[in-house]
HTML snippet that shows the backbone in 3Dmol.js (N, CA, C, O; Angstrom):
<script src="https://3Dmol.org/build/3Dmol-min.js"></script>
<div id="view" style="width:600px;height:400px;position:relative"></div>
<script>
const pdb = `
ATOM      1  N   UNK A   1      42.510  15.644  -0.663  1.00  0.00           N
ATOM      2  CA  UNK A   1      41.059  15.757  -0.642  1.00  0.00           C
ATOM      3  C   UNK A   1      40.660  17.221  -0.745  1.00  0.00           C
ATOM      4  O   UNK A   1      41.018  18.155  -0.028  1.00  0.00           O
ATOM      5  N   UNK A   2      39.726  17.220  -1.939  1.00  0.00           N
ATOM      6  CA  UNK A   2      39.432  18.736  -2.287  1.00  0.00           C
ATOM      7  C   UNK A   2      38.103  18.789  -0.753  1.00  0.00           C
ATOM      8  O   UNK A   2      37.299  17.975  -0.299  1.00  0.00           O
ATOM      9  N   UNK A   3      38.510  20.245  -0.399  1.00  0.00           N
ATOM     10  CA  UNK A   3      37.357  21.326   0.702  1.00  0.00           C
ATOM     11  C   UNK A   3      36.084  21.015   0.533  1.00  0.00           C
ATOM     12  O   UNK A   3      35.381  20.739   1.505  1.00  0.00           O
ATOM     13  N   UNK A   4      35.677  21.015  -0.547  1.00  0.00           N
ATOM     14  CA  UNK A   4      34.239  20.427  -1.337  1.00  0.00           C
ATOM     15  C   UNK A   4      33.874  19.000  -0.506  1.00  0.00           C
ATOM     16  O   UNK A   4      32.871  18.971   0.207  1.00  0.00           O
ATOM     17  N   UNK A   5      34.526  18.121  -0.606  1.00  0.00           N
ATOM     18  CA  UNK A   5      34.569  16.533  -0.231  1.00  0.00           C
ATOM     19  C   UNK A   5      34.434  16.387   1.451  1.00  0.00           C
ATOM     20  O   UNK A   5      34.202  15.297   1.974  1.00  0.00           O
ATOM     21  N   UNK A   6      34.641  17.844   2.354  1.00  0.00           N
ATOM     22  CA  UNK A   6      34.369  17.316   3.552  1.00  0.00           C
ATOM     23  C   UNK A   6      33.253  18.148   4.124  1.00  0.00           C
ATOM     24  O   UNK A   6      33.260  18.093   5.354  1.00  0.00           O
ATOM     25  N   UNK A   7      31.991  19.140   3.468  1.00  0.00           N
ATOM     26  CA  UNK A   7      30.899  19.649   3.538  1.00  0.00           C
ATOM     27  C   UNK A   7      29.709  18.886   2.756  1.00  0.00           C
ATOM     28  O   UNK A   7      29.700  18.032   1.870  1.00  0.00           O
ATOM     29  N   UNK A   8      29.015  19.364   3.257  1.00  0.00           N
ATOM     30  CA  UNK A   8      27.868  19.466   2.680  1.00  0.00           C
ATOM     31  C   UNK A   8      27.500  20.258   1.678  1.00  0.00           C
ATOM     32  O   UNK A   8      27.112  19.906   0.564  1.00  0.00           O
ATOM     33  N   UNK A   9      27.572  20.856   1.908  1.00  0.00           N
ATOM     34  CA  UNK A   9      27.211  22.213   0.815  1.00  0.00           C
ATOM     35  C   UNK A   9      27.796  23.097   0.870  1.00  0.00           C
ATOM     36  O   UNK A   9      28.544  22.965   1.839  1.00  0.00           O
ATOM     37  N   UNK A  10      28.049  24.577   0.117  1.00  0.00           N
ATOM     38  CA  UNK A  10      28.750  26.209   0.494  1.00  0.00           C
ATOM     39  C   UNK A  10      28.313  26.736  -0.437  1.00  0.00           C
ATOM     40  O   UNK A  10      28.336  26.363  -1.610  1.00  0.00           O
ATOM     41  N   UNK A  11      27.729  27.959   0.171  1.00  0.00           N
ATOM     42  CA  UNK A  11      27.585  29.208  -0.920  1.00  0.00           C
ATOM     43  C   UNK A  11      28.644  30.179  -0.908  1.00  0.00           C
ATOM     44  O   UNK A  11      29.300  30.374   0.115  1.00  0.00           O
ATOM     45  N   UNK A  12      28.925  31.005  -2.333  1.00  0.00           N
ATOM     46  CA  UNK A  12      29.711  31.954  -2.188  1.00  0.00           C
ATOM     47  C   UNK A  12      28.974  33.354  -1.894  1.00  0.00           C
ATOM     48  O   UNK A  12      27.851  33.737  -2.220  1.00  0.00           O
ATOM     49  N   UNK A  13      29.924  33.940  -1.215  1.00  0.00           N
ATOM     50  CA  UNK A  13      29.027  35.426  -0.919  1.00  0.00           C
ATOM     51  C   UNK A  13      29.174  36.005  -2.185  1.00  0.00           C
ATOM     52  O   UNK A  13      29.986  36.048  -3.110  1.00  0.00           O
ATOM     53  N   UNK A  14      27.248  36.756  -1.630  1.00  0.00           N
ATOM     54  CA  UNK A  14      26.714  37.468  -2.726  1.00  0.00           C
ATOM     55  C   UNK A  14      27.733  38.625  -2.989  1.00  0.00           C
ATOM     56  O   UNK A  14      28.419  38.985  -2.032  1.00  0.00           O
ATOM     57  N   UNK A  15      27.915  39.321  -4.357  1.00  0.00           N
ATOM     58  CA  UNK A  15      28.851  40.288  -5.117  1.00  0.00           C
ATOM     59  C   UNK A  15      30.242  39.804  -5.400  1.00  0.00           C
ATOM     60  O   UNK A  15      31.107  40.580  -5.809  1.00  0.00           O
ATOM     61  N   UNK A  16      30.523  38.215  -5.134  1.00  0.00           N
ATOM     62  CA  UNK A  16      31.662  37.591  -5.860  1.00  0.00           C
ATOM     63  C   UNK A  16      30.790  36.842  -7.235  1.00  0.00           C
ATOM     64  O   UNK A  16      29.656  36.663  -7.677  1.00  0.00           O
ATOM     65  N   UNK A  17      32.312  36.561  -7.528  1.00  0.00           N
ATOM     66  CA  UNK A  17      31.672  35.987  -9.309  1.00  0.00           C
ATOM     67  C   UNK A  17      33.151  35.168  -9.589  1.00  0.00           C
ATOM     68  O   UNK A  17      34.358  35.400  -9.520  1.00  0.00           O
ATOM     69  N   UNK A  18      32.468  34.342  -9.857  1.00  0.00           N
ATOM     70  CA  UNK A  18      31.558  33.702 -10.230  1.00  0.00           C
ATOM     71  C   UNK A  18      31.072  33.301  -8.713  1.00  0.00           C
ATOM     72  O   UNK A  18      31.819  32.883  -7.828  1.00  0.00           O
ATOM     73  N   UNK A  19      29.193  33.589  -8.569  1.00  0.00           N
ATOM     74  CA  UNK A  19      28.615  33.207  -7.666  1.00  0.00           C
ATOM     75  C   UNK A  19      27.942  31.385  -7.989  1.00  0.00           C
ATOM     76  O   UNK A  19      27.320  30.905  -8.936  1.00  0.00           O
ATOM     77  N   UNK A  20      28.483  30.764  -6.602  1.00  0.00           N
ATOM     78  CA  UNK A  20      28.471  29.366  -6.935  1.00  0.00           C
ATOM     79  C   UNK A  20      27.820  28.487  -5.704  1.00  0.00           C
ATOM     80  O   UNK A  20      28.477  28.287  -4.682  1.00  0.00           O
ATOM     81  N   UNK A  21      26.510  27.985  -5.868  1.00  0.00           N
ATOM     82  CA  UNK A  21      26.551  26.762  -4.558  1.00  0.00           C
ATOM     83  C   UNK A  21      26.989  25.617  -5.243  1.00  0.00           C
ATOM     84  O   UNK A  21      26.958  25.286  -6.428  1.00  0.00           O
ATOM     85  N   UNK A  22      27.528  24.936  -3.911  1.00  0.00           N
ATOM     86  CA  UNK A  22      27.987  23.409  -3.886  1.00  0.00           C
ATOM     87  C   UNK A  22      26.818  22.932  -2.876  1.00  0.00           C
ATOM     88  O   UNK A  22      26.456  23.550  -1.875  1.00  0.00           O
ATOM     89  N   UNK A  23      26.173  21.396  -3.469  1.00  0.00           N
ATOM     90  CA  UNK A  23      25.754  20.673  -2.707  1.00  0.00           C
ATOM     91  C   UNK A  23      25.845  19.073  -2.411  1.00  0.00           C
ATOM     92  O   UNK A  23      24.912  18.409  -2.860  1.00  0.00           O
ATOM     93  N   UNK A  24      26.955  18.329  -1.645  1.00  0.00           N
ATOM     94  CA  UNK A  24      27.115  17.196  -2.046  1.00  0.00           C
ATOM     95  C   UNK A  24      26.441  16.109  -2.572  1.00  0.00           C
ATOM     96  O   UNK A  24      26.093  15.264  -1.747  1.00  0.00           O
ATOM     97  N   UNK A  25      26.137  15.890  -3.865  1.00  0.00           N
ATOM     98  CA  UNK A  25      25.572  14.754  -4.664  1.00  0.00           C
ATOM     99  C   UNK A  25      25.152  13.509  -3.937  1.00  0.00           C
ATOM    100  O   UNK A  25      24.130  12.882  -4.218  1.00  0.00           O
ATOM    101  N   UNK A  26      26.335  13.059  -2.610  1.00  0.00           N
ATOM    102  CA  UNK A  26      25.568  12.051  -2.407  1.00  0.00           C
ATOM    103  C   UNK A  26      24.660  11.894  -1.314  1.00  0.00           C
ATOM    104  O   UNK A  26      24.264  10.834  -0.828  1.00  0.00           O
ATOM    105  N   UNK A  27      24.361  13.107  -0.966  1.00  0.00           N
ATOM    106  CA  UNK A  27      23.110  13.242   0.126  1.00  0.00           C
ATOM    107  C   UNK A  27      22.239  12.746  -0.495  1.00  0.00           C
ATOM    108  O   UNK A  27      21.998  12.713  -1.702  1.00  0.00           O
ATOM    109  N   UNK A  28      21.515  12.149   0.790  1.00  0.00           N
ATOM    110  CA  UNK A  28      19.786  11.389   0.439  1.00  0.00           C
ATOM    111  C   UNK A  28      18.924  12.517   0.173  1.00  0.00           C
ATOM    112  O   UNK A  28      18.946  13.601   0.756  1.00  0.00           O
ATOM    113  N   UNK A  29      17.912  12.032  -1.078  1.00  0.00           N
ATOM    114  CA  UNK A  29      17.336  13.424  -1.429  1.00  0.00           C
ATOM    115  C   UNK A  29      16.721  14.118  -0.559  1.00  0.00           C
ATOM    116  O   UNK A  29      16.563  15.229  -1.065  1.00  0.00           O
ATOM    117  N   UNK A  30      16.223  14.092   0.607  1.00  0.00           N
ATOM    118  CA  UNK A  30      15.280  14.918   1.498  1.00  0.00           C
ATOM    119  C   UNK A  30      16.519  15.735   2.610  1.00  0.00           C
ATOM    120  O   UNK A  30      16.068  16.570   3.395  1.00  0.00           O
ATOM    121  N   UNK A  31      17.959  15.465   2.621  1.00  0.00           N
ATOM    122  CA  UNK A  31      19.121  15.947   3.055  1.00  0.00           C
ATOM    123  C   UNK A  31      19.483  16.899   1.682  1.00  0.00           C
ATOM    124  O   UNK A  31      19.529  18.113   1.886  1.00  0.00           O
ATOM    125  N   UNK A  32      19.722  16.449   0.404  1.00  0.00           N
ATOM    126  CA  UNK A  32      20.179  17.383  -0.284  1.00  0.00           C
ATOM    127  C   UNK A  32      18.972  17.917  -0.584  1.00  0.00           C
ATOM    128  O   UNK A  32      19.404  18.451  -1.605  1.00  0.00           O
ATOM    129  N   UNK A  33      17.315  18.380  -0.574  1.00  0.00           N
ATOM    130  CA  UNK A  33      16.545  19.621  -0.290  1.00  0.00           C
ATOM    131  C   UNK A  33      16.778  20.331   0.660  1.00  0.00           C
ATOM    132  O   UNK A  33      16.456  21.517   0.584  1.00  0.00           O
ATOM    133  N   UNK A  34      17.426  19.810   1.877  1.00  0.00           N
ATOM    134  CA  UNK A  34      17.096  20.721   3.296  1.00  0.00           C
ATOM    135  C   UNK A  34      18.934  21.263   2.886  1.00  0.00           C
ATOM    136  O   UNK A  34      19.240  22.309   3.458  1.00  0.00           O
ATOM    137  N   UNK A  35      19.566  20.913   2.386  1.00  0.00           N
ATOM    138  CA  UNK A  35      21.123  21.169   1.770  1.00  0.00           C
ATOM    139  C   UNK A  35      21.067  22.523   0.897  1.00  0.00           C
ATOM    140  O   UNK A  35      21.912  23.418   0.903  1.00  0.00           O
ATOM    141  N   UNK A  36      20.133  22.479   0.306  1.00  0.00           N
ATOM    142  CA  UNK A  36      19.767  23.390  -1.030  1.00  0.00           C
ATOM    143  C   UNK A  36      19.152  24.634  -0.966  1.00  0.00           C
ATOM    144  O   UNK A  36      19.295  25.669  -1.617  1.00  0.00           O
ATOM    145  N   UNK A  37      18.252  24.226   0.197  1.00  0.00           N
ATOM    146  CA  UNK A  37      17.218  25.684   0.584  1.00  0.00           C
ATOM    147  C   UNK A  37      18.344  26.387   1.546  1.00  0.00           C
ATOM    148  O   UNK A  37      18.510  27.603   1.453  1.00  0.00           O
ATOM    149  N   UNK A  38      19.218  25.509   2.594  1.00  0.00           N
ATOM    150  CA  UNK A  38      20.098  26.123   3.300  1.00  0.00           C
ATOM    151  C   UNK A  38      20.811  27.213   2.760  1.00  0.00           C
ATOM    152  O   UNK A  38      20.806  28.408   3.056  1.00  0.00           O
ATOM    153  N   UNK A  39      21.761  26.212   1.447  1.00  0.00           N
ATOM    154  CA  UNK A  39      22.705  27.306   0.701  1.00  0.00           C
ATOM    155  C   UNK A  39      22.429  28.266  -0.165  1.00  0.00           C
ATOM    156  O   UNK A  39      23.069  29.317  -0.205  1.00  0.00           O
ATOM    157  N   UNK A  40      21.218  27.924  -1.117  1.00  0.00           N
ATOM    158  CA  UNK A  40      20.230  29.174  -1.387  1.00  0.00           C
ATOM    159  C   UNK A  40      20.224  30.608  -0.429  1.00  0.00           C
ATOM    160  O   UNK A  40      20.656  31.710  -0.769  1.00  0.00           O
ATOM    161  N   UNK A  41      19.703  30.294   0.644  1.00  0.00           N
ATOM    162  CA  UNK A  41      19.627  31.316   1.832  1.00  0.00           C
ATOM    163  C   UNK A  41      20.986  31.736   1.896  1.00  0.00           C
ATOM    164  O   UNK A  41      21.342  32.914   1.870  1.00  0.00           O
ATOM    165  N   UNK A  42      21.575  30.959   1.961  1.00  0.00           N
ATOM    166  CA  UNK A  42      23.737  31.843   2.671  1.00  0.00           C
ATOM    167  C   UNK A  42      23.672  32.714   1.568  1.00  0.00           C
ATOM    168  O   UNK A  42      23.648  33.909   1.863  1.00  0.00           O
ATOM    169  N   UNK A  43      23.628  32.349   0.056  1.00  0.00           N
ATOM    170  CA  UNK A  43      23.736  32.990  -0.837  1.00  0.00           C
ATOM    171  C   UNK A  43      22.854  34.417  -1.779  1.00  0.00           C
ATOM    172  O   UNK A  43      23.138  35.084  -2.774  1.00  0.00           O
ATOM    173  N   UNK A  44      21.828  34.382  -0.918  1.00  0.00           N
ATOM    174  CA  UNK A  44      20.781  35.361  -0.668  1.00  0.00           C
ATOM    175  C   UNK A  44      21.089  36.368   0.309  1.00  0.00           C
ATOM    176  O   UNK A  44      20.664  37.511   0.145  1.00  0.00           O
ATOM    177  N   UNK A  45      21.748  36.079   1.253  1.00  0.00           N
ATOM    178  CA  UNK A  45      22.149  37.406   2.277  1.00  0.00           C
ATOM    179  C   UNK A  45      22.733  36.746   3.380  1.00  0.00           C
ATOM    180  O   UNK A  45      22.175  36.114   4.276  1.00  0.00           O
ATOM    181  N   UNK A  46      24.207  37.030   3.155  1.00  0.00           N
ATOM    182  CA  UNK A  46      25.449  36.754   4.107  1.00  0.00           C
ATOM    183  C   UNK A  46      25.316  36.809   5.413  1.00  0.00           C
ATOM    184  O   UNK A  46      25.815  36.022   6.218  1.00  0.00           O
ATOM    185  N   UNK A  47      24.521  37.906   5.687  1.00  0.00           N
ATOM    186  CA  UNK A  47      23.952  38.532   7.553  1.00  0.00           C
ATOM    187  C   UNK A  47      23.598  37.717   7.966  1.00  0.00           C
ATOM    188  O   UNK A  47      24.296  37.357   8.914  1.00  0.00           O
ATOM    189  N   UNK A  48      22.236  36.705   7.649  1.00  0.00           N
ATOM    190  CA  UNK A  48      21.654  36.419   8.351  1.00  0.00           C
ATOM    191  C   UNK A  48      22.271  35.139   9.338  1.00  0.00           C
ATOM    192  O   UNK A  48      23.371  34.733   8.963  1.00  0.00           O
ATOM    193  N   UNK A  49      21.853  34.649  10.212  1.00  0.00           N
ATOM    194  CA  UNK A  49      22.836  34.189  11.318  1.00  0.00           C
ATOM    195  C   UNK A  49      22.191  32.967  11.097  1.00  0.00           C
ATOM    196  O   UNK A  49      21.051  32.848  10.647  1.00  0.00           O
ATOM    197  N   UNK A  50      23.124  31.850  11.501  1.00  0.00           N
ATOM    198  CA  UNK A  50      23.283  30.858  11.044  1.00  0.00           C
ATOM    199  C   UNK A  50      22.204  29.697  11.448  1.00  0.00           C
ATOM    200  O   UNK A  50      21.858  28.643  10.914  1.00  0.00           O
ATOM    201  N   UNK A  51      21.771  30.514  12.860  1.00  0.00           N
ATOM    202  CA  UNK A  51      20.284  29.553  13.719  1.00  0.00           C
ATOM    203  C   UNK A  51      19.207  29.880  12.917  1.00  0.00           C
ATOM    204  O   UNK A  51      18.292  29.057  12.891  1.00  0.00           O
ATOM    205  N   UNK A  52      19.080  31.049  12.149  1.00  0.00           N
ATOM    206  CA  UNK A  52      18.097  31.376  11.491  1.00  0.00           C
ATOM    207  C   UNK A  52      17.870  31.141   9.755  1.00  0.00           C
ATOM    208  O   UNK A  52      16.894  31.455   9.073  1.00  0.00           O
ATOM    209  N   UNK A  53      18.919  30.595   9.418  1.00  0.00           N
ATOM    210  CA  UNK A  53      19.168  29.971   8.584  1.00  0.00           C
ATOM    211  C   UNK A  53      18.228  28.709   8.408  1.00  0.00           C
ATOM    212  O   UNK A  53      17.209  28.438   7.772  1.00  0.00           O
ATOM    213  N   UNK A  54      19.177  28.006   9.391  1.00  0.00           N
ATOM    214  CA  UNK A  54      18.711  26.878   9.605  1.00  0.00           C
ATOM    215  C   UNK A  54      17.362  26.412  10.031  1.00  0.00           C
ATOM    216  O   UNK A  54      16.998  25.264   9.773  1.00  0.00           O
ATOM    217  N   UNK A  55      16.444  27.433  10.810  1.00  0.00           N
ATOM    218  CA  UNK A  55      15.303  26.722  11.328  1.00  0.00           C
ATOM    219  C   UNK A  55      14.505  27.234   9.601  1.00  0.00           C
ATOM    220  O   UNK A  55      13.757  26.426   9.051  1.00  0.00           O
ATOM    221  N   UNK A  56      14.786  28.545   8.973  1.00  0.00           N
ATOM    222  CA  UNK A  56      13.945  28.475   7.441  1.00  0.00           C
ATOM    223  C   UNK A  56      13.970  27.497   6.363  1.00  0.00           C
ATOM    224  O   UNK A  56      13.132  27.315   5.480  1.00  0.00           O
ATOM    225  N   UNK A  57      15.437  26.700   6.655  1.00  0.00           N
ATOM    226  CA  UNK A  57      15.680  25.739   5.676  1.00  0.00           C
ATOM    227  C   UNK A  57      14.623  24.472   5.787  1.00  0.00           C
ATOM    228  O   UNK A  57      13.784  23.982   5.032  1.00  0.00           O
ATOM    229  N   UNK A  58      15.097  24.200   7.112  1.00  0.00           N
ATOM    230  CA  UNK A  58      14.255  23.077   7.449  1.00  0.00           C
ATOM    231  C   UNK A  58      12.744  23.440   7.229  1.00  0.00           C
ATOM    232  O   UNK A  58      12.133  22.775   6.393  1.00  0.00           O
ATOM    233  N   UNK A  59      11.918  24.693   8.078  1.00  0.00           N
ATOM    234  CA  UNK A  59      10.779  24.565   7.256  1.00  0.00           C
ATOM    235  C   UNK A  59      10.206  25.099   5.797  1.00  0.00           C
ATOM    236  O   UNK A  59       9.015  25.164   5.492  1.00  0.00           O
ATOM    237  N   UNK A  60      11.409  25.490   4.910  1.00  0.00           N
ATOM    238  CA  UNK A  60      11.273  25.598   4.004  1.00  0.00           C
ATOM    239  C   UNK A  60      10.982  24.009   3.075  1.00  0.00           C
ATOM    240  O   UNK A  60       9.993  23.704   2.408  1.00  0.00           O
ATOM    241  N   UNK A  61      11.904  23.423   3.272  1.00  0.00           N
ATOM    242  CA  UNK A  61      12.602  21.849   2.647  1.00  0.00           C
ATOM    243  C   UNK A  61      11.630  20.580   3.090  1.00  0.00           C
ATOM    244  O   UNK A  61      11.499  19.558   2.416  1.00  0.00           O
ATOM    245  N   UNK A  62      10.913  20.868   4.471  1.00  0.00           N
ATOM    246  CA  UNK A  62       9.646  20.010   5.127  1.00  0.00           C
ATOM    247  C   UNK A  62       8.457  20.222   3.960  1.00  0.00           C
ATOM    248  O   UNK A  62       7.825  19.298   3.450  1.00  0.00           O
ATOM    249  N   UNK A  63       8.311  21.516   3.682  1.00  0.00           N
ATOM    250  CA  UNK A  63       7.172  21.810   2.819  1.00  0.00           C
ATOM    251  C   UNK A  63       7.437  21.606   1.620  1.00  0.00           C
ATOM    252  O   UNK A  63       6.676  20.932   0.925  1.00  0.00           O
ATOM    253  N   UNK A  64       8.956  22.334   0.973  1.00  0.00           N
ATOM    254  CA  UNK A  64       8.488  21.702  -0.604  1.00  0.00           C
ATOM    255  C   UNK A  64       8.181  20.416  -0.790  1.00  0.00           C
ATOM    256  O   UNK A  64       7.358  20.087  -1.644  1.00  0.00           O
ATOM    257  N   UNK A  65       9.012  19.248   0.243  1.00  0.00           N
ATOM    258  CA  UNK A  65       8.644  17.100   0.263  1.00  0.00           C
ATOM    259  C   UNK A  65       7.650  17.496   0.526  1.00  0.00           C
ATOM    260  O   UNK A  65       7.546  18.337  -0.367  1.00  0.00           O
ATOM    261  N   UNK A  66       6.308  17.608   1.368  1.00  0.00           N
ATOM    262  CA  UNK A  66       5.208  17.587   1.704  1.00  0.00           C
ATOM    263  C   UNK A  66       4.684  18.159   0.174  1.00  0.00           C
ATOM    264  O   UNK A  66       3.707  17.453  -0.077  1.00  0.00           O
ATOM    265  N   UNK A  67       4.839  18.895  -0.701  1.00  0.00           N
ATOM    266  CA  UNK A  67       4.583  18.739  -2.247  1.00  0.00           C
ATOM    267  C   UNK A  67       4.565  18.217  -2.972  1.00  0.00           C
ATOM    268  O   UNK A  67       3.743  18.283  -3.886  1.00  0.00           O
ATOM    269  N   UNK A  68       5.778  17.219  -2.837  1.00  0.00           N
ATOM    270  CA  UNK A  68       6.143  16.397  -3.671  1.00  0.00           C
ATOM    271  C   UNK A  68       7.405  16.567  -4.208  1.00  0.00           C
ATOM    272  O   UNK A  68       7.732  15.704  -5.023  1.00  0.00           O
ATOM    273  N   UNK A  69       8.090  17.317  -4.009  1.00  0.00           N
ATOM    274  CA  UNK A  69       9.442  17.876  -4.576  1.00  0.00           C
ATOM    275  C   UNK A  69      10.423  16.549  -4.345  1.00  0.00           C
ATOM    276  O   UNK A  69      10.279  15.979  -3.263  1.00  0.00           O
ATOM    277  N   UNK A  70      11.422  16.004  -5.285  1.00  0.00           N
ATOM    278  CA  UNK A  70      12.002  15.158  -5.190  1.00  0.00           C
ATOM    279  C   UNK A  70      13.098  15.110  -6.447  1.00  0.00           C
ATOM    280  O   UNK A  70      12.981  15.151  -7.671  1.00  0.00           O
ATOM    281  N   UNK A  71      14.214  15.004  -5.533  1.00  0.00           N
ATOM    282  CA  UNK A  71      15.896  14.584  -6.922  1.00  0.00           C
ATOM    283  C   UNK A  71      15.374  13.868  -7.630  1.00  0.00           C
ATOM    284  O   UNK A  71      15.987  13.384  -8.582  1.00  0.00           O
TER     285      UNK A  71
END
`;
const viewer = $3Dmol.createViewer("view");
viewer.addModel(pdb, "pdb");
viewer.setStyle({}, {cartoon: {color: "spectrum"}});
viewer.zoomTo();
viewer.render();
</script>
């Protein structure tokens, strides 16, 4: 079982290359938005700590669905 198959998602840190997110396909779409804005962020700046990550994702990913945003 490929590393990929037991996450959710991973970003590679920024200044490698090929720079790459993974986000598992079979998340329900309002899991793979809040999946997406997460790894976006890792991959935007490595520092930031992981609680703070997480509470931007979520209200990042609340608001784009409250738009309409949808897989």
């Amino acid at each position: 079982m490929d590393v990929q198959d037991k996450m959710e998602g991973f970003a590679e840190v920024p200044g490698h290359s090929p720079r790459e997110i993974y986000i598992d396909p079979t998340l329900s779409p309002r899991k793979f938005l809040n999946r997406a804005c997460h790894e976006a962020m890792h991959a935007e700046d490595k520092d930031v700590p992981e609680q703070v990550i997480e509470r931007r994702a979520d209200s990042l990913a609340r608001w784009l669905w409250r738009l309409g945003y949808r897989r």
